[in-house]
VEXTI-419943 format. One record per residue (C-alpha): chain; x, y, z; residue number from 1. Coordinates in steps of 0.25 Angstrom, whole numbers, plus 2048, in hexadecimal, padded with zeros to 3 digits. Example, Ala and Ser with C-alpha at 12.3 -4.5 7.8 and 13.67 -1.06 7.14 Angstrom:
2
A:831:7EE:81F:1
A:837:7FC:81D:2
// end
This chain:
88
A:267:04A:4E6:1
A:259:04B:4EB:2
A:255:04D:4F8:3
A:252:040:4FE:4
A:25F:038:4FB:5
A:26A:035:504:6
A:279:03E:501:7
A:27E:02F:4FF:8
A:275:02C:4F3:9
A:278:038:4EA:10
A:283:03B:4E1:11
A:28D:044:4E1:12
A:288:04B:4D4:13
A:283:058:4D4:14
A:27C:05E:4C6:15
A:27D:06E:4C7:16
A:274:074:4BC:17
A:270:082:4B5:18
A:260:07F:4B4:19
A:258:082:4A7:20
A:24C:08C:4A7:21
A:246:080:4A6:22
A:24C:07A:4B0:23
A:249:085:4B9:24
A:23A:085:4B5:25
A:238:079:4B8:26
A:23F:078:4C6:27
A:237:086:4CB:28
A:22B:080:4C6:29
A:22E:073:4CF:30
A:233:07C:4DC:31
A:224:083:4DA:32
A:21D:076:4DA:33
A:226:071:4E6:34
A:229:07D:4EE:35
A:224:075:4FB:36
A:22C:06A:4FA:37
A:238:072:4F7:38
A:236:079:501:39
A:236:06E:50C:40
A:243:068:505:41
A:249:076:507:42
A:24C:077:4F8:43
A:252:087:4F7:44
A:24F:08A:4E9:45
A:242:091:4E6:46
A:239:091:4DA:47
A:23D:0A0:4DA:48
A:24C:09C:4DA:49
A:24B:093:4CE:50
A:241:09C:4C5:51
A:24C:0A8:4C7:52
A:258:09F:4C5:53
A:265:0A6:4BD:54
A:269:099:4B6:55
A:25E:09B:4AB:56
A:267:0A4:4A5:57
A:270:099:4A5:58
A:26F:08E:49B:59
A:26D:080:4A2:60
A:27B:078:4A5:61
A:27D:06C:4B2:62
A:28B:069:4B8:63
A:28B:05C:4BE:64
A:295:05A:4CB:65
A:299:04F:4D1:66
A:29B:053:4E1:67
A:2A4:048:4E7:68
A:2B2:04A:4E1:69
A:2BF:042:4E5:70
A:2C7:04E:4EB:71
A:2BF:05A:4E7:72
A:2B9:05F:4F5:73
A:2B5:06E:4EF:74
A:2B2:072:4E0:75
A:2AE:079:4D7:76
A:2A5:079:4CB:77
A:2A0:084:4C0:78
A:293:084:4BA:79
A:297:08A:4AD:80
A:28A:092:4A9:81
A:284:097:49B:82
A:27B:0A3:499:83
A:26E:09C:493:84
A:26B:0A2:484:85
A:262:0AD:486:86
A:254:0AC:482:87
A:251:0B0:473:88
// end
């Protein structure tokens, strides 16, 4: 979802993923070139959050989630995470 469309014109799909440090990189770098704007749009994340993030010792994985299930009112998922390989 971005932040200029209507609750009626989004899916019900929601993608949960373990950035890479590339990844990561790249979103500090854009939160430091935007930092005003993010700011008015009351975006929480820092650039500091994403530079000291935890999941870079993590290797990359997404989970996708579809949020409007016939029945289900509460549940719950598992992220199953893996150590990334340690630098050589």
């Amino acid at each position: 979802m971005d932040y200029q469309s209507n609750m009626d014109d989004c899916l019900p799909l929601v993608d949960l993923r373990v950035m890479s440090n590339e990844d990561l990189d790249r979103a500090a770098a854009a939160s430091r070139i935007y930092k005003g704007v993010k700011e008015r749009m009351g975006v929480m994340l820092t650039t500091e959050d994403l530079e000291n993030a935890s999941n870079r010792a993590y290797r990359p994985t997404e989970i996708q989630l579809m949020l409007e299930v016939p029945g289900v009112d509460v549940r719950e998922e598992t992220v199953d995470l893996q150590r990334a390989e340690a630098p050589s």
